[in-house]
C-alpha positions in Angstrom: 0.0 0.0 0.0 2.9 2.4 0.5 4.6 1.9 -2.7 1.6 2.3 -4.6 0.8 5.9 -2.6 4.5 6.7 -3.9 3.6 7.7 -7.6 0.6 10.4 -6.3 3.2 11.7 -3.2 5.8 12.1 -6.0 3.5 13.9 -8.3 1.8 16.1 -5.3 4.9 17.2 -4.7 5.6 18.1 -8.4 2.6 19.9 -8.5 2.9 22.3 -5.3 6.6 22.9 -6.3 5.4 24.1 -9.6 3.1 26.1 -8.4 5.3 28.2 -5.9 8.1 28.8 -8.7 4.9 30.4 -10.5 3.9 32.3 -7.9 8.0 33.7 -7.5 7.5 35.1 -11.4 5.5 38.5 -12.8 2.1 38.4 -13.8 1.7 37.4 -17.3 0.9 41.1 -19.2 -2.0 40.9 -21.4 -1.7 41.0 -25.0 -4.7 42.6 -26.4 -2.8 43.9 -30.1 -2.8 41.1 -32.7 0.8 40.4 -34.2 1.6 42.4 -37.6 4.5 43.2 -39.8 3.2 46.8 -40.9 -0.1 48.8 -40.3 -1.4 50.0 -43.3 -3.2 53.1 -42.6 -5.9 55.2 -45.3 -7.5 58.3 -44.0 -9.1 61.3 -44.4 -7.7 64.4 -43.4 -8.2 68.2 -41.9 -6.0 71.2 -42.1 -7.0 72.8 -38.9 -3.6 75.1 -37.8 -1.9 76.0 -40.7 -1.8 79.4 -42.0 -3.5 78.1 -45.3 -7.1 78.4 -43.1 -9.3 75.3 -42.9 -8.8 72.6 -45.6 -9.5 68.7 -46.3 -7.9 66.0 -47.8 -6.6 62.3 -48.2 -3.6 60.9 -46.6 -2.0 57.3 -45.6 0.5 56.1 -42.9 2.4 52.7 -42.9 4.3 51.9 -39.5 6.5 49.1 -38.9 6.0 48.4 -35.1 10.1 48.1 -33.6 9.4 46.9 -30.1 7.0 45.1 -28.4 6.0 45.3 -24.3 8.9 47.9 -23.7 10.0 50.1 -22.0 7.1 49.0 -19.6 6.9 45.7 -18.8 3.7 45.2 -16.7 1.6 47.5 -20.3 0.7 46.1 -23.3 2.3 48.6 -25.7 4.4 48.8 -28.9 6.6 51.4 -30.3 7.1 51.9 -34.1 8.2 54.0 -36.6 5.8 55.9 -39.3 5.8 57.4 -42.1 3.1 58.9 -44.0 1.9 61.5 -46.8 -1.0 63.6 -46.4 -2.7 66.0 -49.2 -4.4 68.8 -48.2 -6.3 71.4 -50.4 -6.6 75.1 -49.2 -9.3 77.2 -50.4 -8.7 80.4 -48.6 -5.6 81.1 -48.3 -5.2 85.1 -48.4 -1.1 86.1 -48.7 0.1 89.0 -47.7 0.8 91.4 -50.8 -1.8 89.6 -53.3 -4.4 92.1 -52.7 -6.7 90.3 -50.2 -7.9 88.0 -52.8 -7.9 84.4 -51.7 -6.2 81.6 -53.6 -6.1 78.3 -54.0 -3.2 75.6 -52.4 -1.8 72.1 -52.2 -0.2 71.4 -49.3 1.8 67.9 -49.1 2.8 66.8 -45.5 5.2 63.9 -45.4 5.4 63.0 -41.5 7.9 60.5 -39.4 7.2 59.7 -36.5 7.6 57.3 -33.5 4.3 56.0 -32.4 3.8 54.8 -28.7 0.5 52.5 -28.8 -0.7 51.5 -25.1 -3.5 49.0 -25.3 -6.3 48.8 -23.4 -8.7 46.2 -24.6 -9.9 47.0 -28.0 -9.0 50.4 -27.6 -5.0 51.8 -28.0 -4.2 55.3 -26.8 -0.8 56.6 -28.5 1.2 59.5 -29.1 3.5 60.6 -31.6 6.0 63.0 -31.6 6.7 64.1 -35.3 8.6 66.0 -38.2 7.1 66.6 -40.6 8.2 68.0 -43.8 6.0 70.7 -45.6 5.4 71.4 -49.6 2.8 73.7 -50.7 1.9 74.7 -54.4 -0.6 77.7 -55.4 -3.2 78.0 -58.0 -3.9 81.6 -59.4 -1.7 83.3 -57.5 1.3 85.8 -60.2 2.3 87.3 -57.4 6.0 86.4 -56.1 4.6 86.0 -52.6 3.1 82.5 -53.7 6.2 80.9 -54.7 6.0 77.2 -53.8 7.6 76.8 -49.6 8.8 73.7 -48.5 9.5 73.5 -44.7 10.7 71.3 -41.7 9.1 71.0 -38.4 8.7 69.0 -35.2 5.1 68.6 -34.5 2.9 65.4 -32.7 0.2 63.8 -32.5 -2.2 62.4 -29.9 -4.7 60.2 -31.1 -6.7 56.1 -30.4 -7.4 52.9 -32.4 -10.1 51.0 -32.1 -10.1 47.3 -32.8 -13.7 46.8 -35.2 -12.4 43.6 -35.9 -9.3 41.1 -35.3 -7.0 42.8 -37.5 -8.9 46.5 -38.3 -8.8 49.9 -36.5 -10.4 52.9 -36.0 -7.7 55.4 -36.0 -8.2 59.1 -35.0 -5.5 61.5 -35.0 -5.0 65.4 -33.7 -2.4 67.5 -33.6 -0.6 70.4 -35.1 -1.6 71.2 -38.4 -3.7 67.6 -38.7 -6.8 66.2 -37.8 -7.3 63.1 -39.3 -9.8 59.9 -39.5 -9.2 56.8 -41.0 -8.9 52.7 -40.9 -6.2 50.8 -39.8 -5.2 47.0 -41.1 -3.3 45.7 -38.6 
């Protein structure tokens, strides 16, 4: 009768030893962000602070995420790097020394940036910090004050995905000059 209560002793012991070295280790994190190679990103977008006035356009992003569940540990977040282009079209932009009259522009925004994606859930809250360089083109302006200006600047962006489905997003972005609303594919 002993010999045969060996085998479940043996494995009782297995079992509560196991059990203990789990307890000595972290918390598993949760992982609510599926796994991707790039998010493709297609969105609409709103000139809202540049000195063209109010504008809309089309614009797309593509981020390769770098790290994974750093620098914090205990969060479910992810780091990449993004680039993007966004079109914008002005329609009341009034430079000095035209005579008041407004014009026509094109602005093209080409922004990198380094997303920081916390996830909570299906939703993940992020922010970018951003250059972005500036083109802008004029229609109907013969004046020399529309010459075409092309500009750097450090901008960001605050903004949240939500998951619709496994591998699509809800992306909304603000910041400086840039609203902007799109989908995600993850």
């Amino acid at each position: 009768m002993r010999r045969a209560a060996l085998p479940f002793l043996g494995l009782a012991i297995a079992l509560t030893t196991s059990r203990l070295a789990r307890a000595d280790e972290a918390p598993p994190r949760a992982s609510w962000h599926p796994s991707y190679l790039v998010d493709s990103e297609i969105h609409g977008v709103f000139g809202v602070g540049d000195a063209y006035g109010p504008g809309g356009g089309l614009g797309a992003r593509f981020t390769l995420p770098v790290w994974d569940h750093a620098p914090f540990s205990r969060l479910d977040d992810t780091i990449g790097l993004s680039i993007g282009v966004d079109w914008v079209r002005y329609g009341s932009y009034a430079p000095p020394g035209n005579g008041g009259d407004p014009i026509t522009s094109d602005a093209f925004y080409i922004p990198l940036s380094l997303p920081v994606d916390i996830w909570l859930g299906r939703v993940a809250l992020f922010v970018e910090p951003a250059v972005v360089w500036r083109f802008t083109r004029y229609d109907g302006c013969v004046h020399e004050v529309c010459e075409p200006s092309t500009r750097f600047f450090p901008t960001g962006f605050v903004g949240a995905r939500i998951k619709t489905i496994d591998h699509v997003a809800i992306t909304i972005r603000a910041g400086w000059p840039l609203f902007s609303l799109g989908a995600s594919w993850l």
